[in-house]
C-alpha positions as CSV (number, residue, x, y, z in Angstrom):
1,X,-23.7,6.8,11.7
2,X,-21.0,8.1,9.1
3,X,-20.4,11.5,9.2
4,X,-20.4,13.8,6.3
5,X,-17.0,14.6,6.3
6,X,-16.2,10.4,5.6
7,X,-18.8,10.5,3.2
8,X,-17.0,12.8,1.1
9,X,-13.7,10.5,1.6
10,X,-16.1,7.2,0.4
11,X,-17.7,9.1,-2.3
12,X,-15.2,8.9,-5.5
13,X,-14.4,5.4,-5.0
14,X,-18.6,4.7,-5.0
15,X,-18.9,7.0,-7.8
16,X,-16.3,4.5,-9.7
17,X,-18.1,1.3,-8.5
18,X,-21.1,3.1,-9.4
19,X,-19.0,2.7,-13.1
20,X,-17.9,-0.6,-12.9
21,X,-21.4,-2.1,-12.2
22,X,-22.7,-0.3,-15.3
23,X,-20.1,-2.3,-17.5
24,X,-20.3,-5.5,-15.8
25,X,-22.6,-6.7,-18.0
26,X,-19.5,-6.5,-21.1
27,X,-18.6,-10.3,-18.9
28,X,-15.2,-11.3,-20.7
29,X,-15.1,-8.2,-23.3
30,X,-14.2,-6.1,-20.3
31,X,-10.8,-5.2,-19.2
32,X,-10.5,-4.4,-15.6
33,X,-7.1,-3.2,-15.0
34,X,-8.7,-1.1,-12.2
35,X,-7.8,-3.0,-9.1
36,X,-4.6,-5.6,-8.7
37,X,-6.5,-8.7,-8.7
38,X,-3.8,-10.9,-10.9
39,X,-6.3,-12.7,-13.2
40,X,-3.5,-15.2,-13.8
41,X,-4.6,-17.0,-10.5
42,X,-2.8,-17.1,-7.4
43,X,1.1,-18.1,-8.0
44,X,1.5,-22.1,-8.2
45,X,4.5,-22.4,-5.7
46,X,2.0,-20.4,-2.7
47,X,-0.8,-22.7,-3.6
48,X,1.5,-25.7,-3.2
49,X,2.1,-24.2,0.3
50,X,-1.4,-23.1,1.3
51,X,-2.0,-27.3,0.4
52,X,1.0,-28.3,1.9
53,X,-0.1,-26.3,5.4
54,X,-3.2,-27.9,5.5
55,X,-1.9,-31.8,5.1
56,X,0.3,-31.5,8.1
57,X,-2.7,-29.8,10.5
58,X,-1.5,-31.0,14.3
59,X,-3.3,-30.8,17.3
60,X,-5.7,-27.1,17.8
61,X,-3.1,-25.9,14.9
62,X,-6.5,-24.5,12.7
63,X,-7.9,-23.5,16.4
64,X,-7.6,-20.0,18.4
65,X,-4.4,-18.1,17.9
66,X,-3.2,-15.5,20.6
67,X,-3.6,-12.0,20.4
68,X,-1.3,-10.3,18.2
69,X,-0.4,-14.1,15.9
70,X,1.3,-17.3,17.3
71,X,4.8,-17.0,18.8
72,X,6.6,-18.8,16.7
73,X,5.4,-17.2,13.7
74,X,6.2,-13.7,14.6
75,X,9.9,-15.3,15.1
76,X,10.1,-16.1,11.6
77,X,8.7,-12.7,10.2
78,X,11.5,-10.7,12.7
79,X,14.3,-13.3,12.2
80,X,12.8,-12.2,8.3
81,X,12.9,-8.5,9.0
82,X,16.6,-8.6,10.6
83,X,18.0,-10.2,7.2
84,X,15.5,-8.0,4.8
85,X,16.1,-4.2,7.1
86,X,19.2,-5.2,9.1
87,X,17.5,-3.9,12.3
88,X,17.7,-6.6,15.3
89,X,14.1,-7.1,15.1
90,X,12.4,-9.6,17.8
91,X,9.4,-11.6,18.0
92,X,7.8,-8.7,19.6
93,X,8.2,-6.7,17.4
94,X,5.8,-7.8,15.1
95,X,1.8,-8.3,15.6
96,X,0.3,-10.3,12.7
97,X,-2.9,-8.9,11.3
98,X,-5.5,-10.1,9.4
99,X,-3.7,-7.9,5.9
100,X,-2.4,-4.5,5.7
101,X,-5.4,-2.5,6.1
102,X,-6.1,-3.7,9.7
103,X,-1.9,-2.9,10.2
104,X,-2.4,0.7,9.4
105,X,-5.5,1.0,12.3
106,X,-3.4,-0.5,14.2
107,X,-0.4,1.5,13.5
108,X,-2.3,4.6,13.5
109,X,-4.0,4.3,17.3
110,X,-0.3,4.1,18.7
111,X,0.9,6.8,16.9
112,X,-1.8,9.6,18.2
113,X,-5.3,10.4,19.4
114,X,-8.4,12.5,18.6
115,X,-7.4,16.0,17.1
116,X,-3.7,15.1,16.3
117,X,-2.3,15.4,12.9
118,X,-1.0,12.7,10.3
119,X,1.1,14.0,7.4
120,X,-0.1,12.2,4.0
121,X,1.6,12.9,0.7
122,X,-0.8,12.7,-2.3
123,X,-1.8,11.0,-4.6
124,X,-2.0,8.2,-2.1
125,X,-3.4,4.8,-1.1
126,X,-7.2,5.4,-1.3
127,X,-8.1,5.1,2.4
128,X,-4.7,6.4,4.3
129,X,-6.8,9.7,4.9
130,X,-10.3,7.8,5.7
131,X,-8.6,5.4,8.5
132,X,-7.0,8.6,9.4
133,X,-10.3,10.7,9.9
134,X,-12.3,7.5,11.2
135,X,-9.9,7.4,14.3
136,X,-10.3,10.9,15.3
137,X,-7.2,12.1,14.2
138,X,-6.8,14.9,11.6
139,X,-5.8,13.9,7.8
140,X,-3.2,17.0,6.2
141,X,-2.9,16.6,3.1
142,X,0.8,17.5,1.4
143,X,0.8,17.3,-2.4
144,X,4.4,15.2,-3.6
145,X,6.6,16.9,-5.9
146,X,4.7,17.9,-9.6
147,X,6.2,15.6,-12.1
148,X,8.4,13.7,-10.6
149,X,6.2,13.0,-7.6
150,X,9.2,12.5,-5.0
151,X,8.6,13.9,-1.6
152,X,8.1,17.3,-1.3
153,X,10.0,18.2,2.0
154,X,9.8,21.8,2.0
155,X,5.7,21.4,1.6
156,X,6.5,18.5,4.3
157,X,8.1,20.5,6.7
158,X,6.0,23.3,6.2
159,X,2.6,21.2,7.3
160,X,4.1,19.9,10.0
161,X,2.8,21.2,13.2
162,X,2.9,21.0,17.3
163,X,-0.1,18.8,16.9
164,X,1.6,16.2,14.0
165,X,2.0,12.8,15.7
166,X,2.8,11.1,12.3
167,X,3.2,10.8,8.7
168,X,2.2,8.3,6.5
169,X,3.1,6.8,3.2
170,X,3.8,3.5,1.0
171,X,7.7,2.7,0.0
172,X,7.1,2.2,-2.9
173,X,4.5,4.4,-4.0
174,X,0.9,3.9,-5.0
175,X,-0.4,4.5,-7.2
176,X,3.0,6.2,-8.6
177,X,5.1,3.2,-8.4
178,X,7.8,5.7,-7.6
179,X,10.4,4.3,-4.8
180,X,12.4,6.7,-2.7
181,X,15.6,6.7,-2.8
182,X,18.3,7.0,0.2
183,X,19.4,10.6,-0.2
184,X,15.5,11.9,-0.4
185,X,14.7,9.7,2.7
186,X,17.8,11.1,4.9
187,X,16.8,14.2,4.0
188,X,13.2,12.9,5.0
189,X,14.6,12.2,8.6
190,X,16.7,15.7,8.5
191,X,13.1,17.7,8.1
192,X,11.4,15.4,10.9
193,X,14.3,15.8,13.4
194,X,14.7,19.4,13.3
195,X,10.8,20.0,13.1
196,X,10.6,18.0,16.6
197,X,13.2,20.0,17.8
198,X,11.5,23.1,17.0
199,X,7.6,22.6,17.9
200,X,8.6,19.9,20.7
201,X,6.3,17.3,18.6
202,X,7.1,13.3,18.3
203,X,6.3,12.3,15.0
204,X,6.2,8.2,14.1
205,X,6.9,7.8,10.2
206,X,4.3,4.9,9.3
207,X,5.5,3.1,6.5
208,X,3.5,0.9,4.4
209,X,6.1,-1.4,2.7
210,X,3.4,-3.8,1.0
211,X,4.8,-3.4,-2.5
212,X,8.2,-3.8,-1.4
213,X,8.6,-7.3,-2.5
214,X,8.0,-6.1,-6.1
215,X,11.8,-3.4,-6.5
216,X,14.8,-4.7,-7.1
217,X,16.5,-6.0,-3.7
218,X,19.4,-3.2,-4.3
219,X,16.7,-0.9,-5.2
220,X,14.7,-0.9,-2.1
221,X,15.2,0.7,0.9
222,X,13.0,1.0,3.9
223,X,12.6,4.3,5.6
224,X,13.3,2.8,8.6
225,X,17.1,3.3,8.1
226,X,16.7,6.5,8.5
227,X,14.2,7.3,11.0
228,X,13.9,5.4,14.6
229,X,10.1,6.2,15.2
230,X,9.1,3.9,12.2
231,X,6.5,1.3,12.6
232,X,6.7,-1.4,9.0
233,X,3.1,-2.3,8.0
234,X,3.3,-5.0,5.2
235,X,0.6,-7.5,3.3
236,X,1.5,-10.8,2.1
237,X,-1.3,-10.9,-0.2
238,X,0.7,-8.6,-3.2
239,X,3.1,-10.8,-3.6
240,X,2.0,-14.1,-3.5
241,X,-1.1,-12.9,-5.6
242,X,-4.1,-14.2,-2.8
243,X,-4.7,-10.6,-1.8
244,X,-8.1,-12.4,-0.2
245,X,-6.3,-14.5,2.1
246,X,-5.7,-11.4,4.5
247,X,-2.1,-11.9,6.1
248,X,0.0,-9.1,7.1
249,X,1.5,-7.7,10.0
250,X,2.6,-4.4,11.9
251,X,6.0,-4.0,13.2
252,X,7.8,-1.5,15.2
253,X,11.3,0.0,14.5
254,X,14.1,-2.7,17.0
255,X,15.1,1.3,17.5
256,X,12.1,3.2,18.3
257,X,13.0,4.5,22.0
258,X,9.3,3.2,22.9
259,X,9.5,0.1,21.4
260,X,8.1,-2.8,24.2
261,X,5.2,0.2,25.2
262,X,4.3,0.4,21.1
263,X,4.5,-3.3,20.9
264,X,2.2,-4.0,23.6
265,X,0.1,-1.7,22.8
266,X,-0.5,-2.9,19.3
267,X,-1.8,-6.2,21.2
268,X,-3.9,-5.1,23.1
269,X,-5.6,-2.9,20.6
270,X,-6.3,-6.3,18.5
271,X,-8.3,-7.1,20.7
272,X,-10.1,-3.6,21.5
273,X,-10.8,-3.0,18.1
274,X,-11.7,-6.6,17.3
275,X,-9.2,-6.9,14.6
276,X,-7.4,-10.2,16.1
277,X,-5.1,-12.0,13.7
278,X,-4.9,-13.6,10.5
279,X,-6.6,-16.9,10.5
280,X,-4.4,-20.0,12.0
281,X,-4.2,-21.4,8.5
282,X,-2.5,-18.2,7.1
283,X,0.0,-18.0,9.9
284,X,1.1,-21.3,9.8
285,X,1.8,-20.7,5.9
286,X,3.8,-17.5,6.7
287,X,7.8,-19.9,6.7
288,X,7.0,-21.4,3.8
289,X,5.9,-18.2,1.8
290,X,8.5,-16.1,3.4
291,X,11.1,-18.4,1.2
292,X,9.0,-18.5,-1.8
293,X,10.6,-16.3,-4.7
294,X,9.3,-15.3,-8.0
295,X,10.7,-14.0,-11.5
296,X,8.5,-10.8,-12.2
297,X,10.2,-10.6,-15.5
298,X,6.6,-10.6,-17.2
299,X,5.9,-7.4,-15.3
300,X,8.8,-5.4,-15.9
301,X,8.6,-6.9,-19.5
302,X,4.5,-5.5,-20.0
303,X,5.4,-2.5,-17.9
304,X,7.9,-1.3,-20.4
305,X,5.4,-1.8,-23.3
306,X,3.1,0.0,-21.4
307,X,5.6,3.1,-20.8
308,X,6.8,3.0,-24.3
309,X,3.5,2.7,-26.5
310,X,1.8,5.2,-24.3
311,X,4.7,7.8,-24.6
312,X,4.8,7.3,-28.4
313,X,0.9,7.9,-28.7
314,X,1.6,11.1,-26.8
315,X,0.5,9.9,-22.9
316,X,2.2,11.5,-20.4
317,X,3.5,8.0,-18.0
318,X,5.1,8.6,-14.5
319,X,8.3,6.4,-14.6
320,X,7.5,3.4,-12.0
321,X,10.7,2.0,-9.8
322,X,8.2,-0.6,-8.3
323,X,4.6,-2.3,-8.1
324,X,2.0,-3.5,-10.4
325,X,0.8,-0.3,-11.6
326,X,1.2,2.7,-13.8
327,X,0.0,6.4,-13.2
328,X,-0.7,8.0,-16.1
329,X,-2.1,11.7,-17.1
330,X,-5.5,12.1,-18.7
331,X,-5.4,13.4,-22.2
332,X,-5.6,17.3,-21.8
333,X,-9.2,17.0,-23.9
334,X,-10.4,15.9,-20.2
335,X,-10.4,17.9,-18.0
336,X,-12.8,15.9,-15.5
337,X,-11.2,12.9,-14.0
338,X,-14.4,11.0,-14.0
339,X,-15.6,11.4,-17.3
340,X,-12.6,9.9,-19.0
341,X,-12.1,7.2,-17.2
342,X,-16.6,6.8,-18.0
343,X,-15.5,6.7,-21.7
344,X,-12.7,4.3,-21.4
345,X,-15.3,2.1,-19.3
346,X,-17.8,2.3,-22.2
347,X,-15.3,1.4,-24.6
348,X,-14.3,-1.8,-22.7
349,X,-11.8,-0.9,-20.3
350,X,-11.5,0.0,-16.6
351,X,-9.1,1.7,-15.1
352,X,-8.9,4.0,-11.3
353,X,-9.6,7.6,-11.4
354,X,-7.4,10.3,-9.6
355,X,-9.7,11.7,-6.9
356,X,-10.0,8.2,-5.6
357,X,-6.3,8.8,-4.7
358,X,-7.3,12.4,-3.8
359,X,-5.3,13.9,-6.9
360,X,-6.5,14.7,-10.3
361,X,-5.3,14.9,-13.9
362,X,-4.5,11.3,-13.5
363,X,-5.4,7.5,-14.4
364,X,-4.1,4.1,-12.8
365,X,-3.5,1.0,-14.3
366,X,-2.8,-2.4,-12.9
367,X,-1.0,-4.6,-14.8
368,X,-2.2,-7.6,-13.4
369,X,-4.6,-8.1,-15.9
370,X,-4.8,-11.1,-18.5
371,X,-2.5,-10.9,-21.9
372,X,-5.3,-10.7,-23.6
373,X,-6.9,-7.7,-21.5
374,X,-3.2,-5.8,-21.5
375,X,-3.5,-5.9,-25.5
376,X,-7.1,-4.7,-25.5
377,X,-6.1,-2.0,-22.5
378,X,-3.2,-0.7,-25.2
379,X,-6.0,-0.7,-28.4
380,X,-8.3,1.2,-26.3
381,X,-5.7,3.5,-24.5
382,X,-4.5,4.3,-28.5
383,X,-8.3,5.1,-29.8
384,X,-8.3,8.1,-26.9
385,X,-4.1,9.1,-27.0
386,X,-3.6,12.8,-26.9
């Protein structure tokens, strides 16, 4: 049975799909920028691959896979890793899962048990603090910096407890799109090693690096740098636009000082939890996609529009470094979170409130819509400016 307290976690999200199923029937007059399903299709060069996979199917190559993906395949994502994080990731390091959502369960059972305490800065991923509160552990919730939403380490270090086995977050950001930079993610490591030193806690900085592909190569840098007790938990899907497939994978730090336990453990708990692995098909894809490129030059191209017509209406935009998406502030006419994004929804367009990213004051956007659904977005977006 769900408990009340993950009933309150589920309820703004079903309170929005309680919206969206109310404007469903506006068909092709609706623009759903509420969720990044690209409705350009997935990209040509991954279909070509996901083809190209099937027509050379060998003997039991479509049949079971071994707990935690098939050797060779976590090779390639490691020999990946060492060129993309310059860590001397192995094989076992890495334990393919069926998309990042089933990486950060995983990720989350080796990093604590019942009653321990994972650090999450907010606004977040929807369900960082549900998988958190599902497994026992306790969600604490650490508001980022007002306005410029960077990490807020004094608020950081001041949640952080005896009992705090982990923090978690996405590099970059959603639903910001904000990317941290290398001085605020030292100083990240500084507050975590002198909190351990001073409550006698081991805390594991889970870092969800799914939008990573999407910042500039010079302008991305993992957390991992930084802080040894990192475990990487990453989704195909994004960036190849077939977010359906689910392929993904969790890996642990080459210098986390429990690195073979971790990595074991992650296996075994695949099969305890029933998560498994990403389906043959998908894995075998994974050399071919890992050297598939694309020019995101449309998205930085609409994202500026975006930023600029929204500032000049009066919109208050949060700068992104990264992702599909923008985070922007609610007109100051609402002040309920729900109720504007109702009359954006009755006026054609959907978009994700704030509390579903357990924040307020806010709307996302994903850009991933059609042309024709960005320009109608922008119309709309103008009718209700500030």
């Amino acid at each position: 049975m769900i408990s009340s307290a993950l009933q309150d976690l589920l309820e703004p999200l079903e309170r929005f799909e309680s919206t969206r199923r109310k404007v469903a029937r506006l068909g092709d007059r609706l623009a759903d920028l509420s969720y990044a399903n690209p409705y350009g299709g997935i990209q040509e060069q991954a279909k070509a691959v996901l083809r190209e996979t099937l027509d050379t199917d060998r003997l039991l190559d479509l049949q079971y896979s071994p707990f935690g993906g098939k050797t060779q395949i976590r090779r390639v994502v490691a020999d990946s890793l060492r060129g993309t994080h310059d860590l001397p990731f192995v094989f076992s390091d890495v334990v393919l899962t069926p998309g990042a959502m089933a990486g950060l369960q995983l990720a989350l059972r080796v990093a604590g048990g019942p009653g321990d305490e994972v650090i999450i800065p907010v606004p977040c991923w929807l369900d960082y603090p549900l998988y958190v509160r599902s497994l026992g552990l306790v969600p604490v919730i650490v508001p980022l910096a007002s306005e410029t939403f960077e990490l807020d380490l004094a608020a950081i270090a001041e949640a952080i407890s005896a009992k705090t086995c982990a923090v978690l977050f996405s590099q970059p950001a959603n639903p910001t799109g904000r990317s941290y930079g290398p001085v605020a993610l030292r100083e990240f490591a500084h507050v975590l090693d002198r909190a351990e030193q001073r409550l006698g806690c081991r805390v594991t900085l889970i870092a969800d690096e799914t939008h990573r592909d999407f910042a500039p190569t010079d302008d991305f840098h993992s957390p991992s740098a930084w802080w040894d007790r990192t475990l990487l938990v990453y989704s195909f899907g994004k960036y190849h636009f077939m977010q359906g497939q689910r392929l993904g994978y969790v890996a642990v730090s080459p210098r986390h000082l429990d690195r073979r336990r971790l990595a074991e453990e992650l296996v075994l708990w695949t099969r305890v939890t029933g998560v498994a692995t990403p389906t043959s098909l998908m894995q075998l894809a994974v050399p071919r996609l890992l050297s598939l490129r694309y020019d995101h030059e449309w998205l930085v191209e609409w994202r500026m529009r975006f930023i600029e017509e929204l500032s000049a209406e009066g919109y208050s935009v949060t700068p992104p470094d990264a992702t599909m998406f923008l985070y922007v502030q609610n007109p100051p006419l609402y002040d309920d979170d729900f109720e504007f994004v109702d009359v954006l929804a009755a006026a054609g367009l959907l978009v994700l409130p704030a509390p579903v990213f357990h924040h307020r004051g806010f709307f996302r956007l994903s850009l991933t819509g059609s042309e024709p659904m960005l320009e109608q977005a922008l119309s709309t977006l103008r009718r209700f400016a500030p």
